[in-house]
C-alpha positions in Angstrom: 28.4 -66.9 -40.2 26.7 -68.3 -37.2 30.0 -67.5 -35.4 30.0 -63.9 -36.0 26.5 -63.1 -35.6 27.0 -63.8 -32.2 29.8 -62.2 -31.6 28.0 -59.3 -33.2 24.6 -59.4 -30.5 27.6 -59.7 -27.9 29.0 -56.6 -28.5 26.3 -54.8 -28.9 25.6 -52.0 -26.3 23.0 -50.3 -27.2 19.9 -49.1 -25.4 16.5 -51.3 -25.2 13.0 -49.5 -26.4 11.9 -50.0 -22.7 14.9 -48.0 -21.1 14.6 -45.4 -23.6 10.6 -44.9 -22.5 11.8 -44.6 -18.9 14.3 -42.3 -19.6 12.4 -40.3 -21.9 9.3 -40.3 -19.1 11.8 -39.3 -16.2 13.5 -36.4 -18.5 9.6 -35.1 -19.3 9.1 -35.3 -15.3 12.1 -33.5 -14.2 11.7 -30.4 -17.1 7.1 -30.1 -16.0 8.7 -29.9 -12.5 11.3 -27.1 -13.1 8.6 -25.4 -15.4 6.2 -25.2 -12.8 8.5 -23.9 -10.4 9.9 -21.4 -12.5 6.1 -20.0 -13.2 5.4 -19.9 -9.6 8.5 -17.7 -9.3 7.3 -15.4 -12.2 4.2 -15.1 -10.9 5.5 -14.8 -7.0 7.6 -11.6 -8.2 4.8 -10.3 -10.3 2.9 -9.8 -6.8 5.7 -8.9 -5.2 6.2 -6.4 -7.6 2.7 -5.1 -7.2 2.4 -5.1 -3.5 5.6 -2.7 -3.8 3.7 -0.7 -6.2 1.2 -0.6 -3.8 3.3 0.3 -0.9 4.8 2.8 -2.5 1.5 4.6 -3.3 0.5 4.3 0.2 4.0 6.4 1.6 3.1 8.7 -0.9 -0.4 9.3 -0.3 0.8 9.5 3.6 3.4 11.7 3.2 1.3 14.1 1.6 -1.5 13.7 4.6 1.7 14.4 7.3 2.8 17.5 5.1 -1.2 18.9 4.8 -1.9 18.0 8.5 1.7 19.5 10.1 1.5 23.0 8.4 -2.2 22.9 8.7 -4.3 25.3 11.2 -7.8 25.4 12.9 -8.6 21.7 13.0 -11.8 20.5 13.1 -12.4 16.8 13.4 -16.0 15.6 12.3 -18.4 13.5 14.3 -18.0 10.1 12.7 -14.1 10.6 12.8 -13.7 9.7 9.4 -12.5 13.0 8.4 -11.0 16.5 9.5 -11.4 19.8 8.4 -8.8 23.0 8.7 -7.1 25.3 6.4 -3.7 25.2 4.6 -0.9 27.0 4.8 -2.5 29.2 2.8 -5.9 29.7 4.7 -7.6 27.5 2.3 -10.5 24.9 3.5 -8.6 21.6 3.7 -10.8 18.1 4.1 -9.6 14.8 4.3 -12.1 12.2 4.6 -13.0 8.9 3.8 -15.6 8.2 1.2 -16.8 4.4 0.2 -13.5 3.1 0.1 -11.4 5.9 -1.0 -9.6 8.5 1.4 -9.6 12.3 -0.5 -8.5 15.4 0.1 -10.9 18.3 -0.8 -8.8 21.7 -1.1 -11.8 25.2 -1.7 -10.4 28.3 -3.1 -12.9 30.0 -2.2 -16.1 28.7 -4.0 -13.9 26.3 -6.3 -13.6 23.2 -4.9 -11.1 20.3 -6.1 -11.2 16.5 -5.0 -8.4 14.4 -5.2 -7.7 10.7 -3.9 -5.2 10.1 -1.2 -4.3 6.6 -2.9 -4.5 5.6 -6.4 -7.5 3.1 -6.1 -6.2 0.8 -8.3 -3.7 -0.4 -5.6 -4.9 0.6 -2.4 -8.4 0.5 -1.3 -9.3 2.1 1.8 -11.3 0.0 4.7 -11.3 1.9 7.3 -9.9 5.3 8.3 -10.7 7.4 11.5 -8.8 10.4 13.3 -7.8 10.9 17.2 -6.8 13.9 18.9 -4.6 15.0 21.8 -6.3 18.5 22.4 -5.1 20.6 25.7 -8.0 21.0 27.7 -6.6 24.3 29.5 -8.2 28.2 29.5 -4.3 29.8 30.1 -2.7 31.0 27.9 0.5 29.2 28.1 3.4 29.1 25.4 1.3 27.5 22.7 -1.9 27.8 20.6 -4.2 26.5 23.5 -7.0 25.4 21.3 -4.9 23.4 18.8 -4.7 19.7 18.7 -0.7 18.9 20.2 -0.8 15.4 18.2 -3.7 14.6 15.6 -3.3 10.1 14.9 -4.5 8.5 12.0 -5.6 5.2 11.9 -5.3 3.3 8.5 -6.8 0.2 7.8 -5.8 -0.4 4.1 -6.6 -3.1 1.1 -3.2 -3.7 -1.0 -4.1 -5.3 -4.4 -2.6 -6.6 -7.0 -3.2 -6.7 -10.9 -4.1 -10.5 -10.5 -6.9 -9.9 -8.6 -5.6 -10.9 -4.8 -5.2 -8.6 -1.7 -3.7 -8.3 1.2 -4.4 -5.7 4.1 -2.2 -2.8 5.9 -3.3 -1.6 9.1 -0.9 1.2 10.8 -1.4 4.4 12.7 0.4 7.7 11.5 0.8 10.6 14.2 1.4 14.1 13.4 2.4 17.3 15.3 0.7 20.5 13.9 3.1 23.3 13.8 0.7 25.5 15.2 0.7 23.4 18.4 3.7 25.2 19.5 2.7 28.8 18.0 1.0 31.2 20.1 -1.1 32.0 17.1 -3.6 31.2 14.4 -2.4 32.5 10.9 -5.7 32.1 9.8 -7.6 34.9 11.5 
């Protein structure tokens, strides 16, 4: 019997406890470090995902500044720079201005005023905003409107944030060329 229990411990190839710890602690290693990878990924394309949410409000919110700025008329920019007045396409009292941190766009029909935000706050906060102008400085009358601004340049500085609580900031300029600047007259008078 002696005989064949050796023969039987010979054979045997099996796995010690000790081996079977290290593998089990090197398996547990490699799976905590693809975990936290893949939730650093998850939460990487979550932001991602809100900064293009963001983004996307912003080209909206400026696209509708360019289309109420280029068919606007009678520009008036205000003394701080932080906001312009004129009238619509339509001859109605136009104001874009920034207020706290929000940039909005006050339209009066007559003695009814409505306020809207720009930006939906929730994504884009608003720093810093201020207006420039190219106005002719010319009493002839030449080919164009000779009191209207030829090119009116906004200056954005912009918050982006995201639903987790971090930001990250946008700064850009936006120029636009009235239509009036090259009509020989006011439609608003």
């Amino acid at each position: 019997m002696g005989i064949l229990k050796n023969n039987h411990l010979r054979g045997n190839k099996g796995y010690t406890l000790l081996e079977m710890i290290f593998v089990v602690f090197m398996l547990s290693m490699i799976l905590t470090f693809v975990a936290i990878v893949y939730i650093s990924l998850v939460r990487a394309s979550i932001l991602v995902s809100d900064y293009y949410q963001a983004l996307e409000n912003v080209r909206l919110g400026t696209e509708k500044v360019w289309r109420y700025l280029k068919y606007g008329w009678d520009f008036q920019v205000t003394s701080t720079q932080i906001g312009i007045m004129f009238k619509d396409k339509n001859c109605n009292t136009t104001t874009i201005r920034l207020d706290g941190s929000s940039l909005n766009l006050e339209q009066c029909f007559g003695a009814t005023c409505n306020l809207t935000s720009v930006f939906d706050s929730s994504f884009v906060g608003v720093s810093n905003f201020l207006i420039a102008t190219d106005t002719p400085d010319t009493t002839t009358v030449d080919a164009y409107y000779k009191y209207a601004p030829k090119v009116i340049i906004l200056y954005y500085n912009l918050e982006l944030k995201s639903k987790r609580g971090s930001t990250t900031t946008l700064e850009f300029q936006q120029a636009v060329a009235p239509v009036n600047s090259v009509l020989s007259r006011s439609l608003c008078q």
